[in-house]
N, C-alpha and C positions, 0 to 999 in steps of 0.2 A: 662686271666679268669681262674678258678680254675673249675678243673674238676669234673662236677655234675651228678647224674644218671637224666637222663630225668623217668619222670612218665608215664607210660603204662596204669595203670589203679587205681581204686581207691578204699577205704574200707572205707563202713558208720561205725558209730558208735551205736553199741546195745544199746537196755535201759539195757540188762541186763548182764551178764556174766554167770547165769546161764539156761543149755540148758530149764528145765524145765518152768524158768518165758518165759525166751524167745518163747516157744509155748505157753501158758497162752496173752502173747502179743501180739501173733500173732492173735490167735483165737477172742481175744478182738477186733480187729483192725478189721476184718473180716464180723464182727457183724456190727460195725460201719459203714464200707464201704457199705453192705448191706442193711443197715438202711437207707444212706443216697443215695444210687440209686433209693432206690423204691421210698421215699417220693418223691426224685424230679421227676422221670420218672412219678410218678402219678400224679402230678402238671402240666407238660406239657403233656402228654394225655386228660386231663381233661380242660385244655385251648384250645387244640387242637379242641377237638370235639366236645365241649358246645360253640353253638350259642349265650350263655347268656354271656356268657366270653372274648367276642371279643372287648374289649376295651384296648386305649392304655397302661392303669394302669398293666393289665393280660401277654399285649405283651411283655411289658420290664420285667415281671417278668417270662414269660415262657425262653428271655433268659439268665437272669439270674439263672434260673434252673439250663440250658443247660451249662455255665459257673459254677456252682458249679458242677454240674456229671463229667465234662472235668477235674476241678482245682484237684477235690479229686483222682482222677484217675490216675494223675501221681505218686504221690509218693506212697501213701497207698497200691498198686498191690505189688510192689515192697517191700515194708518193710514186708508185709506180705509172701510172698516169702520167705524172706531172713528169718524171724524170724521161719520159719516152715522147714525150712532147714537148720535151721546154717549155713546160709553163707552171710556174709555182703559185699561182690565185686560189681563193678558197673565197668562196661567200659569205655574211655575215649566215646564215641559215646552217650553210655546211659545217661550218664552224662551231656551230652552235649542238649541230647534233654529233661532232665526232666529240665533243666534251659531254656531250650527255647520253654518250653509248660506252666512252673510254671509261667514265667513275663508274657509271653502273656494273659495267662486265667487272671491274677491277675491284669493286667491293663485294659485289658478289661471291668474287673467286678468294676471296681471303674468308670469305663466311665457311663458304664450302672446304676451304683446305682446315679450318676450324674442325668442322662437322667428320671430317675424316680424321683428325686430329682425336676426336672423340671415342668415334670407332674403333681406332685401336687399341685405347683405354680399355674400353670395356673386355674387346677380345681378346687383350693380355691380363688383365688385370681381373676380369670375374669372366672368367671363359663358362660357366656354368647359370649366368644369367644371362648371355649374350643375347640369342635367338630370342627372350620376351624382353628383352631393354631394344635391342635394336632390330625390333618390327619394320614388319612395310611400312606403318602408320605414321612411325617415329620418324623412319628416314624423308619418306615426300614431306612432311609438316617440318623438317629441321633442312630439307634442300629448297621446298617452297619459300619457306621465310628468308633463307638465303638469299636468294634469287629476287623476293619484293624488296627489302633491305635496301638491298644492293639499287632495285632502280628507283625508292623512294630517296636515295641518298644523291643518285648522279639528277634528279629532276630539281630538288631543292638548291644542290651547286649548282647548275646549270644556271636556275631561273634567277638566283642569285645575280652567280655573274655576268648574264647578260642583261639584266634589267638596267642596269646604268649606261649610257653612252661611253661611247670610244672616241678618242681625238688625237691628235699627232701625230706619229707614225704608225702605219700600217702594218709595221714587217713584224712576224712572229718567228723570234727565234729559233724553231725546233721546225720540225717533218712533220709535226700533226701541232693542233691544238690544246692549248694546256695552258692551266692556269695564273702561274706565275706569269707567264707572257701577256697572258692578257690584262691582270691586274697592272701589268708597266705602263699601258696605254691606256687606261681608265682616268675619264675627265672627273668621274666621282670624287667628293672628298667621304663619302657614307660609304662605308665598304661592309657595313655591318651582318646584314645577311651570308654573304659570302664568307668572312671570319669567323661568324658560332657554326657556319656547316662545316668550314673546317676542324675549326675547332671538335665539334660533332664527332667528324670521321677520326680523326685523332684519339679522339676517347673509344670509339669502336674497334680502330687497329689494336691499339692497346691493348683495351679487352679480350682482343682474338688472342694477342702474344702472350699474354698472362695465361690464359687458359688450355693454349697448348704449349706454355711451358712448364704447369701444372701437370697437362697430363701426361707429358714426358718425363717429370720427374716420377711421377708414379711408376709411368712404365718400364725406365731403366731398375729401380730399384724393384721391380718383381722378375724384370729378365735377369737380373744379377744374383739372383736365390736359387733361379733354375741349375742343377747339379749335371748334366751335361755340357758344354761347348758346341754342340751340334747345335742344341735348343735352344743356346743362346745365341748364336749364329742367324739362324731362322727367323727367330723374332726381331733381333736389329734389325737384317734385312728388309723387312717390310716397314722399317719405323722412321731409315735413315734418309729415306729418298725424299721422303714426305718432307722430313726438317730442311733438307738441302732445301726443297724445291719455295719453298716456305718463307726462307732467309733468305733466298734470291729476289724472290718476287717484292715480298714486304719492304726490302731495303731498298731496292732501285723505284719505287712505287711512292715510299717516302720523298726520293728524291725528286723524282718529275713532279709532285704534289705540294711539296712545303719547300722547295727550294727559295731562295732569297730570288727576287725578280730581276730582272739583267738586261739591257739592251744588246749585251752583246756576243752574240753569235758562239759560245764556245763549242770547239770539237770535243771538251769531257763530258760537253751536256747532251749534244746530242749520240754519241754513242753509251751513253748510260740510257738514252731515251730505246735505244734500241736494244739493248740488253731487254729491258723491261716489257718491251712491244713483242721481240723476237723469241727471244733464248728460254722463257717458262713455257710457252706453247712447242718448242722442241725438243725443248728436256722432258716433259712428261711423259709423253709416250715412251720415251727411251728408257726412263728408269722405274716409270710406273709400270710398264704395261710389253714392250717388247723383249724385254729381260727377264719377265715373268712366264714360267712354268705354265700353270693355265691358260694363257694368252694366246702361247704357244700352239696348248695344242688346240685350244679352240681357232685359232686358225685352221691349221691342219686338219681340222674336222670342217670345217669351212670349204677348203682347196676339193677335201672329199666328195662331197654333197656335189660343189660346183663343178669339178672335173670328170666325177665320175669313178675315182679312181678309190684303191680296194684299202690303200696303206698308203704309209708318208713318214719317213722318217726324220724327226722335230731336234737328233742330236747332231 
């Protein structure tokens, strides 16, 4: 075997080369992360405390908060860091766990947008079994499973891919850690573990797409029978966001996951990386939860308590 340097640690790659965009990026990024704490942190405060909110639709969506504040958190600290300091390094360790927080959060939340995929099955489609189909019991044992799933899935990619050695270049294409990149630089010729987990997860996304396009099949064809326009209106409403948010994620999620490996730097990969890191933990709030009626006034009941004040007008 020909003698290789083994890899110590690792270097992302900048959007930019110059110091100056590179703080302009940083500070952009910062805003963003920012943005997208509060919205979800006040999404789940606001579930938390309002009696009015205590429905399964609220619970899969407080933790799917919880799973966008965790997904955004790995990478974005870090490239902000890096972009306000000049410096793109990352440790064999760091590396290690923003791949084994990025699969777990990201399988998780495809379980979970499942799970709420279900939920509305049942509340369109058997509105008269709802409340004993979807229990407390039902929902923590279909959001727990989610949530182990999810990090039984990022621990076995993980351990996978970094059980093998690294050699040759160091530079990781993208702003965080991901696997394609690293498969580029692997001295391995057994990649086996790593390939049936993917493989694995590939059979799990699936499964989630089949079963919420199952239960959207169902659901349109009962909103389509409803004899008003208003209550078909109603019901879309609460069905569409979810597909949108769904089809964004799933798809840009495939891509940073099963893309073909590349040594080379593209700006379609890393702004598709950022699509995927950034824009589902900004969108939800938005069309989950701030455009939402109850939300609404459970703020406003919120403002109440905390200001003090008698009224509040929410139009």
């Amino acid at each position: 075997m020909a003698n290789v340097t083994l890899v110590t640690g690792f270097l992302l790659v900048e959007f930019s080369d110059i110091q100056e965009l590179q703080i302009l990026y940083g500070v952009l990024f910062l805003l963003i992360y920012l943005a997208v704490l509060m919205s979800n942190l006040l999404i789940i405060t606001l579930i938390t405390l309002d009696q009015h909110l205590q429905t399964p639709m609220y619970f899969f969506l407080k933790n799917l908060s919880f799973l966008d504040v965790f997904l955004v958190s790995v990478p974005i600290p870090k490239l902000i860091v890096n972009s306000l300091t000049y410096s793109n390094s990352i440790s064999i360790l760091g590396c290690a766990f923003q791949l084994l927080f990025m699969t777990s959060f990201s399988a998780s939340e495809i379980f979970v947008l499942t799970a709420m995929s279900y939920d509305r099955y049942v509340a369109i489609c058997c509105p008269l079994q709802y409340e004993v189909i979807m229990n407390a019991g039902a929902c923590t044992l279909m959001a727990g499973v989610s949530w182990a799933i999810g990090g039984l899935f990022g621990t076995v990619y993980t351990a996978g891919t970094f059980f093998m050695p690294f050699c040759g270049s160091n530079v990781i294409p993208q702003f965080f850690c991901d696997v394609s990149s690293l498969l580029s630089i692997s001295c391995s010729e057994t990649l086996l573990v790593v390939y049936t987990s993917i493989g694995i997860g590939m059979c799990l996304g699936i499964s989630c797409f089949i079963c919420i396009v199952i239960s959207y099949a169902y659901i349109f064809s009962t909103v389509l029978k409803i004899p008003t326009t208003k209550g078909q209106s109603k019901a879309f409403s609460t069905c569409f966001p979810h597909l949108v948010v769904f089809t964004l994620f799933i798809i840009t999620a495939c891509f940073v996951y099963l893309k073909a490996t590349s040594n080379t730097p593209l700006v379609i990969d890393r702004l598709l990386s950022v699509v995927y890191t950034v824009i589902p933990p900004i969108l939800n709030p938005v069309i989950y939860s701030l455009r939402n009626k109850d939300m609404k006034w459970a703020l406003t009941r919120l403002l109440q308590k905390t200001l003090g004040l008698t009224s509040f007008n929410t139009n």
